[in-house]
FIKOLZA-1660 file (N, C-alpha, C; in steps of 0.1 Angstrom, whole numbers, plus 5000, padded with zeros to 4 digits):
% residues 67
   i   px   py   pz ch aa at
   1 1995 2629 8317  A  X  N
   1 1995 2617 8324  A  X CA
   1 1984 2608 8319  A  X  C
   2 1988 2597 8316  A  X  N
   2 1978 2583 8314  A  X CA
   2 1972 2577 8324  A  X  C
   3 1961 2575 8322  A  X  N
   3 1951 2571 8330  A  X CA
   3 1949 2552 8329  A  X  C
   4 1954 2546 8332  A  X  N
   4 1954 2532 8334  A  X CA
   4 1936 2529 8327  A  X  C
   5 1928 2532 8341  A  X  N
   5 1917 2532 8337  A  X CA
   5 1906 2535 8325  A  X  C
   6 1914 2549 8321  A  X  N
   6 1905 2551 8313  A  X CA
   6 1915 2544 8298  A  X  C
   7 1923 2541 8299  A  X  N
   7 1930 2533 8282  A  X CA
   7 1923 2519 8286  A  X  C
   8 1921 2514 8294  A  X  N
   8 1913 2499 8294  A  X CA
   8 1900 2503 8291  A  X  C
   9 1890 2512 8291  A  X  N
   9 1875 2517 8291  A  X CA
   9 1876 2516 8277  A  X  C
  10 1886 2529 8275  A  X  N
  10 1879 2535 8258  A  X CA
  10 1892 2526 8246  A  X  C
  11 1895 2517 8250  A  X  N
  11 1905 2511 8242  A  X CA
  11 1898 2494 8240  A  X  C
  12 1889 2493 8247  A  X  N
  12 1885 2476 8247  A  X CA
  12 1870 2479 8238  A  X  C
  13 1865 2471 8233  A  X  N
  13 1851 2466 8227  A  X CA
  13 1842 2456 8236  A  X  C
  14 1834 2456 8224  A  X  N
  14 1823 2442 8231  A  X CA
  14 1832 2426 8226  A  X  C
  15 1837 2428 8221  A  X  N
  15 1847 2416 8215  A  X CA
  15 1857 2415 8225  A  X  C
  16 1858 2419 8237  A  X  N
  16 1870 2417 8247  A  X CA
  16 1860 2411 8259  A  X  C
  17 1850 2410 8257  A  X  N
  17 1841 2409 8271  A  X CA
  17 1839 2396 8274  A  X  C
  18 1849 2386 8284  A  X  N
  18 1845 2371 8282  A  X CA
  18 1833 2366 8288  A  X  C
  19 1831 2374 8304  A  X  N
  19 1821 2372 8312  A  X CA
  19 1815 2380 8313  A  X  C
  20 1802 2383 8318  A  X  N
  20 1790 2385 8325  A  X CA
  20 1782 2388 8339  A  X  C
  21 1784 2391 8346  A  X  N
  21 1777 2388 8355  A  X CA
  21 1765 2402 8362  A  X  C
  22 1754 2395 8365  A  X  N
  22 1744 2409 8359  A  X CA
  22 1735 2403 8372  A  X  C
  23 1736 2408 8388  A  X  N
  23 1726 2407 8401  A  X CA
  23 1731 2391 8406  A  X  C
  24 1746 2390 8406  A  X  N
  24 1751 2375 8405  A  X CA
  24 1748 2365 8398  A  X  C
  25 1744 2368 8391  A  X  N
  25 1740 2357 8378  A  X CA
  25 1749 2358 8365  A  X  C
  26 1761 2346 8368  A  X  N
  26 1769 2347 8355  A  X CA
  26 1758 2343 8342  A  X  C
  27 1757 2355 8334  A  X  N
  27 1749 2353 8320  A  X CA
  27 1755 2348 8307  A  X  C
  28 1769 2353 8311  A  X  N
  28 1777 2348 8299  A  X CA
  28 1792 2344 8306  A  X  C
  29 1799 2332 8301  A  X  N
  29 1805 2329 8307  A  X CA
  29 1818 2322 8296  A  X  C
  30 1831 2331 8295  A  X  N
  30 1836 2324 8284  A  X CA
  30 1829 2328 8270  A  X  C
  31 1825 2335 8265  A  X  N
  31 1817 2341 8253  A  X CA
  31 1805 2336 8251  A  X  C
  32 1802 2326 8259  A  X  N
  32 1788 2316 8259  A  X CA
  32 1776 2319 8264  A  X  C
  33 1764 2327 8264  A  X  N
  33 1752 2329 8267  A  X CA
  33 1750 2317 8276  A  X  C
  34 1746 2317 8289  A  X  N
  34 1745 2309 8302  A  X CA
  34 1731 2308 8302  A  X  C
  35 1722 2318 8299  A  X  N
  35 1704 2322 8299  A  X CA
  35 1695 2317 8291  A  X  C
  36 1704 2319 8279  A  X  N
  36 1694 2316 8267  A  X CA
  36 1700 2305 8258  A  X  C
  37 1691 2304 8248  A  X  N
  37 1697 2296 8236  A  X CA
  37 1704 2302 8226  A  X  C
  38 1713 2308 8218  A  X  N
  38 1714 2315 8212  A  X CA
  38 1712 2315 8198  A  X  C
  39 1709 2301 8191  A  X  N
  39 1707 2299 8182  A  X CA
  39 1696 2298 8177  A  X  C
  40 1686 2291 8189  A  X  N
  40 1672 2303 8189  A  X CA
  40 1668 2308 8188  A  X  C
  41 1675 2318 8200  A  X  N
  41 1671 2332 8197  A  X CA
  41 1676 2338 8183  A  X  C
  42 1681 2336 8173  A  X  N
  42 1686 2340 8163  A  X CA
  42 1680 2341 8152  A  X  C
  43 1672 2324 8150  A  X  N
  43 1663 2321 8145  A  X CA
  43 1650 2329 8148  A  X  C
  44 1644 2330 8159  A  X  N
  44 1633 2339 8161  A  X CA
  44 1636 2353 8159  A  X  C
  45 1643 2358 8158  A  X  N
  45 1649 2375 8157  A  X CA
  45 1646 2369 8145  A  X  C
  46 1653 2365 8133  A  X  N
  46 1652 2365 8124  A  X CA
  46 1638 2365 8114  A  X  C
  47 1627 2354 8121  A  X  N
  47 1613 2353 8118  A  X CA
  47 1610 2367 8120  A  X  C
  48 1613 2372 8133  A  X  N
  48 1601 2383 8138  A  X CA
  48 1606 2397 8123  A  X  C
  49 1620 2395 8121  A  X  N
  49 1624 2406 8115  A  X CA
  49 1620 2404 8102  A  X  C
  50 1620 2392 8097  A  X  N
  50 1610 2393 8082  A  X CA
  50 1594 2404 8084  A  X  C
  51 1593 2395 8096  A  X  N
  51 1574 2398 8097  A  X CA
  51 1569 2411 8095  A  X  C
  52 1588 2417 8106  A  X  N
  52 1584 2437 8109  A  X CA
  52 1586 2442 8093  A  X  C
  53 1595 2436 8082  A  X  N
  53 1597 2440 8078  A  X CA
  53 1585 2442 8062  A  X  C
  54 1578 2427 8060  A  X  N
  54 1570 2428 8054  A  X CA
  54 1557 2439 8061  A  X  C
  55 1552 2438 8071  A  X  N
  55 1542 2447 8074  A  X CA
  55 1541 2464 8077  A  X  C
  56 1557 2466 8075  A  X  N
  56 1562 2479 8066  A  X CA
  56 1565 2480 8054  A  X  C
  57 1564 2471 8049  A  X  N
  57 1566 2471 8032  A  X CA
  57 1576 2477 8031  A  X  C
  58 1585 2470 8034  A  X  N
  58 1606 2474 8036  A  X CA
  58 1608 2460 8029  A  X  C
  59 1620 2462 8018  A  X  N
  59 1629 2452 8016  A  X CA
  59 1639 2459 8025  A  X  C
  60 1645 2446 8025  A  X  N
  60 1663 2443 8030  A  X CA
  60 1673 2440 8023  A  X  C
  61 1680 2450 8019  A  X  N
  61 1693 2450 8008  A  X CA
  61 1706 2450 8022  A  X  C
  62 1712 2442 8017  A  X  N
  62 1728 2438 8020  A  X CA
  62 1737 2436 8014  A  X  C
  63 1745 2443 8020  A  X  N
  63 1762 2442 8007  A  X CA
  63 1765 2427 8010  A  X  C
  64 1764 2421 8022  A  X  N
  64 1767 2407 8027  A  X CA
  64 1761 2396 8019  A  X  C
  65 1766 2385 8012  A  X  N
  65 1758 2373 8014  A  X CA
  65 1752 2368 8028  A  X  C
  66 1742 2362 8029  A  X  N
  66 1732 2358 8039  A  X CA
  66 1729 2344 8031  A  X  C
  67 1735 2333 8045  A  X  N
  67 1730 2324 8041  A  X CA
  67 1719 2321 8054  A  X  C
% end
C-alpha cells in the first residue's frame, strides 16, 4: 500500500517549495525571499568566501564557469 504522504515527502525537493512560513512570518513567498535581500546576500557570501578561503590558503577549482 502507498502512502499518499510519504510519495509527496520523499518525491518533492527544495525546488518545489514556493512558500515559507516560519512563527507566521511568510519568509518566502512565491520563490522570493520576503526578509532579506538576496542579491546581497550573495554578494557578501561571496566576499566572506574569498576571505575564508585565502586565510586557509585554499584555491577554488570549478568544473563551472563563474561569472
Amino acid at each position: 500500500m502507498e502512502l499518499p504522504v510519504a510519495n509527496l515527502v520523499y518525491s518533492a525537493s527544495g525546488a518545489c517549495v514556493r512558500t515559507v512560513i516560519i512563527d507566521g512570518r511568510i519568509v518566502m513567498d512565491d520563490q522570493q525571499f520576503t526578509t532579506i535581500n538576496e542579491a546581497d546576500f550573495l554578494r557578501r557570501a561571496a566576499t566572506h568566501t574569498g576571505a575564508i578561503y585565502l586565510r586557509l590558503g585554499v584555491e577554488a577549482h570549478t568544473v563551472w564557469p563563474v561569472t
